[in-house]
N, C-alpha and C positions, 0 to 999 in steps of 0.2 A: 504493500500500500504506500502511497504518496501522500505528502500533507496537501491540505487544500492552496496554501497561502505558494506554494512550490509549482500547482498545476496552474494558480490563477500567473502566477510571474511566465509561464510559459505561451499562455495566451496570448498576453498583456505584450510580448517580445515580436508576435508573432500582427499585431491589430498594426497595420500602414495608414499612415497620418493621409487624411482624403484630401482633395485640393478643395481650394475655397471660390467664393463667388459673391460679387457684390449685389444685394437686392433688397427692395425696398423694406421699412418698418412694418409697413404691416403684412410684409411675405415671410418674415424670420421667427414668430413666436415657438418659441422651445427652440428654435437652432440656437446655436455655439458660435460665439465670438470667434475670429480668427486673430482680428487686430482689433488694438484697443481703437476705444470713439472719447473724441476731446470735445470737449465742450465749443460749439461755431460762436457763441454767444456769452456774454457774462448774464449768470443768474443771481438773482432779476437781473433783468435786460436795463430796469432804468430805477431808482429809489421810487417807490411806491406808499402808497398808506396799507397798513393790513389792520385796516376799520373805517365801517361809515363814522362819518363825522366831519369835524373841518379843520383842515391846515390853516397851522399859525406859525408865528416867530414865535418862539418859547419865550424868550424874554418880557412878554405881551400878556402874556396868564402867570409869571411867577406868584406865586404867593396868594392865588386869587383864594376865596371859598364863597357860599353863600351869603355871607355877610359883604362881604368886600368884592363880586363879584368882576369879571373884565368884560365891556359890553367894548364888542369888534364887531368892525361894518363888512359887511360881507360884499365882496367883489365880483364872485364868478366862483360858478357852478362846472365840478369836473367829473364826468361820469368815466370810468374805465371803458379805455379806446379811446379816450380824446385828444387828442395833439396840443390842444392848448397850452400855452404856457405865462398864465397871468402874473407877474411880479406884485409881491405881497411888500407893501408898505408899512411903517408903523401903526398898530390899532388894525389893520385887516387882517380879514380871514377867506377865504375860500372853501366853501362847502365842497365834499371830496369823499366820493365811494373804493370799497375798499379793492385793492388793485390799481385806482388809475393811478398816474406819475404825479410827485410832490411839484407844486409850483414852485417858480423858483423864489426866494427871500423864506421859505418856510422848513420848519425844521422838527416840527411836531403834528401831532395828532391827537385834539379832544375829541374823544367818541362824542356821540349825541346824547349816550347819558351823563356826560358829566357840563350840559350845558339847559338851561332855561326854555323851551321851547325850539330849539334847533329841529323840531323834526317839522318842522310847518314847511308846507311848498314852498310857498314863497317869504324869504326874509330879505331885509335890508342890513338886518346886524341880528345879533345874537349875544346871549348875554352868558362869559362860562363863568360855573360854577362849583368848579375843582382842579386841581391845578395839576396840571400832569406832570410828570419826570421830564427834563429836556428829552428832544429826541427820541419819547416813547410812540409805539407803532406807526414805524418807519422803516420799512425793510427798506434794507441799501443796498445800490446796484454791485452786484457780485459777492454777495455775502457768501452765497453759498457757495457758489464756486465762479471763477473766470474765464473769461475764455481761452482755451488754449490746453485747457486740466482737465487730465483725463478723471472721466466718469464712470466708462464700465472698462476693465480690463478684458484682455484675451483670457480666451477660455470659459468666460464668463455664460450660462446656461441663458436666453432671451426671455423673459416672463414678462408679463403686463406692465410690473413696477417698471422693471428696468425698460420698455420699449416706451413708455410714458417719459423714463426719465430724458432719453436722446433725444424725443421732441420736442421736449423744453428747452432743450441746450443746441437747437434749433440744425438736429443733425437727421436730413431726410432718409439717407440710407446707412448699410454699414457689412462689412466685411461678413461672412460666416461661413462654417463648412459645410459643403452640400452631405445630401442626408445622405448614412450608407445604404445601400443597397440590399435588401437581404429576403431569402428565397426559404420557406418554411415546409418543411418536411415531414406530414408525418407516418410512419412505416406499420403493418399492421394489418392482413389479409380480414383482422374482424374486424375491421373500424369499416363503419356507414356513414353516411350524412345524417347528420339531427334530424328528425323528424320523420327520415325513411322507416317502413318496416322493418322488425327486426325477427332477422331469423335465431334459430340456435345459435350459439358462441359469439354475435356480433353483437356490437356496444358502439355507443351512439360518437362519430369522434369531438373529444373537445382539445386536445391541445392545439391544433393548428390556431384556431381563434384567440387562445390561452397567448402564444405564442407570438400569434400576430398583431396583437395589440402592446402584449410590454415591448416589441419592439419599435413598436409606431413609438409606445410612451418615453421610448428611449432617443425618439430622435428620426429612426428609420423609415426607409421609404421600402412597401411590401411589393417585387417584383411577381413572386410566386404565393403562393400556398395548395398543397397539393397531399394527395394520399398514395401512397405506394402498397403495394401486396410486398408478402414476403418473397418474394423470388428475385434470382438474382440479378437482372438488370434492371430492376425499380431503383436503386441509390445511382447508380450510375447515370440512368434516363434523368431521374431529377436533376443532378449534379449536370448536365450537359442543358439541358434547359433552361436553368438559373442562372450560366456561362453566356446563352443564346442572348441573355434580358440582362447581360451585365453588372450580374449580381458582384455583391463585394463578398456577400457572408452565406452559407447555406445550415440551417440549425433544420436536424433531425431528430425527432423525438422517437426512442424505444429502438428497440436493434441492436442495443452496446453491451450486453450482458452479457451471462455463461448460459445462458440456455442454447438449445437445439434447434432454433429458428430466428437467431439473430443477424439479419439480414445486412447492417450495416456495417459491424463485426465482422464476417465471413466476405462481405466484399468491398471495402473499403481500407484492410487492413496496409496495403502498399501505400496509403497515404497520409493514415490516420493513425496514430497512436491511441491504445485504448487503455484505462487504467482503473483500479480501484483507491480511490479518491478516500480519507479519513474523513467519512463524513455523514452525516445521516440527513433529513433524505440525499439521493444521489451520488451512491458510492462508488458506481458503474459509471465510465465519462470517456468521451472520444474526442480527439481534437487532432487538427493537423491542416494541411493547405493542398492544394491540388495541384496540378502542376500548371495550370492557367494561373495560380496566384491567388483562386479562391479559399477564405478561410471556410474548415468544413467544423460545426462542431456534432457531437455526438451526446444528445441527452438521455436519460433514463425515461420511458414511456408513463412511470406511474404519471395523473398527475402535478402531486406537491412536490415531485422529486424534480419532474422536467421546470413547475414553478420554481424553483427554490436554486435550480442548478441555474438558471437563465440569469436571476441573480446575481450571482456571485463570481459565473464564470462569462456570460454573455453582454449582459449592458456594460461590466466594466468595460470591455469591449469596443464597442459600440461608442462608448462617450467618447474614450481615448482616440479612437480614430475621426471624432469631431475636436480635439483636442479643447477636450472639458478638463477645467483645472481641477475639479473635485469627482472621481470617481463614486464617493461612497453616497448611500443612502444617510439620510439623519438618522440617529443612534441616540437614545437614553437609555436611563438607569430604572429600573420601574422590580418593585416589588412583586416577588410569584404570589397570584392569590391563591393558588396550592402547589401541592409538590407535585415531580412529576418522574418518570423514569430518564435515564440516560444511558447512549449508546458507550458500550465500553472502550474508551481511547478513540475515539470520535465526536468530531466537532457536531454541535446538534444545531438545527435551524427550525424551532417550532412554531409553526402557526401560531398565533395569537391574535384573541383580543382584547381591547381595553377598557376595564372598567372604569368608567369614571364618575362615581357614583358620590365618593370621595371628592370634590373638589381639588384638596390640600393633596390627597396619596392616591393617584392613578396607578392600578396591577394589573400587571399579566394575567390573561387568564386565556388557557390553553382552548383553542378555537376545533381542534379537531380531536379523536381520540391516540392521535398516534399514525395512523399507518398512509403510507405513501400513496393509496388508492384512494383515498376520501376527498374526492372532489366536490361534495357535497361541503364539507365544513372547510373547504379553502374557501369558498365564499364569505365565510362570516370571519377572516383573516383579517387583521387592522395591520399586521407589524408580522414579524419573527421572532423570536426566542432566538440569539446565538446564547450559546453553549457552550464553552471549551472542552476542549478532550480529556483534559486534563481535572474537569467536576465528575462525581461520582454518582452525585444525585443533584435533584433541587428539591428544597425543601421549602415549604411556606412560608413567605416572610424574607429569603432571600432575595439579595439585586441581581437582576438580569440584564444583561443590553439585550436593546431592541430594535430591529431596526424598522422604520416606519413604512410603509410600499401605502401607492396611492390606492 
C-alpha cells in the first residue's frame, strides 16, 4: 500500500498548467486568475459623502448643539451622478446624497439627523444641531485602494465578490485559465440509465452525473460522459473518443480492483498504474497518462469511494492545472457527536453532517452508516470526516477536521 499524501504528489506532478485566455467579467465566474488585475481607477474614484445630509466647512458647525445651533444657507442640491461642483463659502452648505462627490471648500458631513428640518424639499438654509467630528463621513478618493494596486492576485478562484470587486476598480476584462477538458467514464455491463427498466443485476447509473458535476464545480468543461460494458475495448473506445473532443483529463469510475471483471485494470495496465491507496473509502486507484498526453484517472465504482477519491485525488487536479493558488477544501475543527469505527492504519474520509443545533458547538455527525455503496446517505453529506491512520477510534466528544464540499 501507498500513503495517500505520496499518490496525490504523483498526480499533482503529472496535472500540465492549461494556457490562459482573456474574457470578459461576466464570462469568468468560478475561472482562475492567471494574472493579477490592478486597480484602472482609484477607489473611490473621487471623495464622496457616505450619508444623506449636507456638506459643510467643518469649521462652520464647530461647537454647535441645540442650544447654540449653526443656521447655513444652502447653495445647491447634489444628487449622486452629478458633475457639479459648487464652491462652499463661509456659512454655506450644500444639500448632498450619499455617494455623490464633496463640493469643493467642504470637508464634512451632517446627516439630516443631526440638523432642524433638513429633510424639507425645498430649503434656503438649515439650521444644524450637532456638531460633527471634522471630516466625519467623507470617504476619500482612494482610500481603499489606488490605482495601479493590485486587487485580486493570480490564482485567485472568480466568485461574485471578487468579479464585483474588478468592476469597481473599473477593470472590464481579465486574464484566466481556460477550463480543463474532461471526459467521464463510467464502466459496468449492469449500469442502465435512471429511469430505464431494470432487469436482474442492473442498477440504475449514478456516478457519471456524481462525477460530472464536481467536475463542472471544479472548474471543468464536460467533453464526454458515457457508459462502457465490461469488455475489452470499452476503456480504450472511451479513451480515443475523449482524445477525438480534446479532452485534457478522462476519470473512470469502477474497473481498478482485484476482482475478475475489472475492465480498466486488465486493459489499461500499459498506461496506468494501479495501487492500493491507505485509505478508506477508495483504496483501489488508477492513475497515469496516455500516450496522447491525456491524464487517465482510475476511481473505485462504489459510490462514496468514487465521491471521496475525486476529492482528494481529482479537483486537486483540476484546480492546479487552472493554477488555483489554494488546492484544498475549507477545513474545521468540529466535535464527533458520536463515536465511530476506524479503518486500521488508514486515512478515513466520512460523510458527514452538521448539526447545528448548538449555535456556540456545531458536531459531526456521521451522515451515512459506513459502507462505500450508500449513495442514498451521501446525499444528506454536508462535509467529511478526515481521519488519520494513525487514530484508532473516534470517540464522542473528540475534534475532527472537516472538510466542507458544497
Amino acid at each position: 500500500m501507498i500513503d495517500l499524501d505520496a499518490h496525490r504528489a504523483t498526480v499533482l506532478a503529472a496535472a500540465p498548467l492549461l494556457a490562459s485566455e482573456v474574457l470578459p467579467l461576466a464570462a469568468t465566474l468560478g475561472r482562475t486568475l492567471r494574472e493579477p488585475v490592478h486597480a484602472a481607477v482609484d477607489l473611490p474614484v473621487f471623495d464622496n459623502s457616505a450619508m444623506d445630509g449636507f456638506a459643510v466647512r467643518g469649521e462652520d458647525v464647530t461647537g454647535v448643539n441645540e442650544d447654540r445651533p449653526a443656521r447655513l444657507r444652502v447653495v445647491a442640491d447634489i444628487p449622486a451622478g452629478s458633475g457639479e461642483d459648487p464652491p462652499l463659502g463661509p456659512g454655506e452648505a450644500a444639500r448632498i446624497m450619499t455617494g455623490a462627490p464633496m463640493p469643493s471648500g467642504a470637508d464634512t458631513i451632517v446627516p439630516f439627523e443631526s440638523t432642524a428640518g433638513g429633510l424639507a424639499d425645498s430649503l434656503g438654509e438649515v439650521l444644524v444641531v450637532a456638531a460633527p467630528a471634522p471630516g466625519v463621513h467623507v470617504r476619500r478618493r482612494g482610500e481603499d485602494c489606488v490605482a495601479g494596486a493590485e486587487i485580486l492576485a493570480a490564482g485567485t478562484a472568480l466568485g461574485p465578490l471578487q468579479l464585483a470587486s474588478a468592476a469597481a476598480a473599473g477593470v472590464p476584462a481579465v486574464t484566466v485559465a481556460r477550463r480543463p477538458r474532461v471526459a467521464v467514464v463510467s464502466t459496468g455491463t449492469e449500469l442502465v440509465a435512471p429511469g430505464a427498466p431494470l432487469r436482474r443485476g442492473e442498477i440504475p447509473e449514478s456516478n457519471g452525473i456524481l462525477l460530472e458535476m464536481l467536475a463542472r464545480e471544479a472548474g471543468a468543461e464536460i467533453v464526454a460522459r458515457e457508459v462502457v460494458d465490461d469488455t475489452v475495448g470499452g476503456p480504450l473506445g472511451a479513451i480515443a473518443r475523449a482524445e477525438e473532443s480534446d479532452a485534457d483529463l478522462v476519470i473512470f469510475s469502477g474497473g481498478v480492483s482485484a476482482g475478475a471483471y475489472e475492465v480498466v485494470k486488465s486493459t489499461l495496465g500499459a498506461w496506468m498504474t494501479f495501487s492500493k491507496v491507505r485509505m478508506q473509502p477508495g483504496k483501489p486507484q488508477g492513475f497515469g497518462v496516455s500516450p496522447a498526453g491525456t491524464l487517465l484517472f482510475g476511481l473505485p465504482g462504489n459510490p462514496v469511494s468514487a465521491a471521496v477519491s475525486f476529492e482528494v485525488f481529482v479537483r486537486p487536479a483540476l484546480l492546479a492545472m487552472q493554477g488555483r493558488s489554494d488546492l484544498a477544501r475549507p477545513v474545521v475543527a468540529l466535535p464527533a457527536a458520536r463515536g465511530w469505527r476506524t479503518p486500521p492504519k488508514r486515512a478515513q474520509f466520512l460523510p458527514v453532517r452538521i448539526d447545528r443545533a448548538d449555535p456556540a458547538q456545531w458536531r459531526a455527525v456521521p451522515a451515512t452508516s459506513g459502507g462505500s455503496h450508500l449513495a442514498g446517505g451521501l446525499a444528506r453529506a454536508e462535509a467529511y470526516a478526515m481521519v488519520p491512520a494513525e487514530v484508532a477510534a473516534v470517540e464522542e466528544g473528540d475534534l475532527v477536521d472537516v472538510m466542507l464540499i458544497p
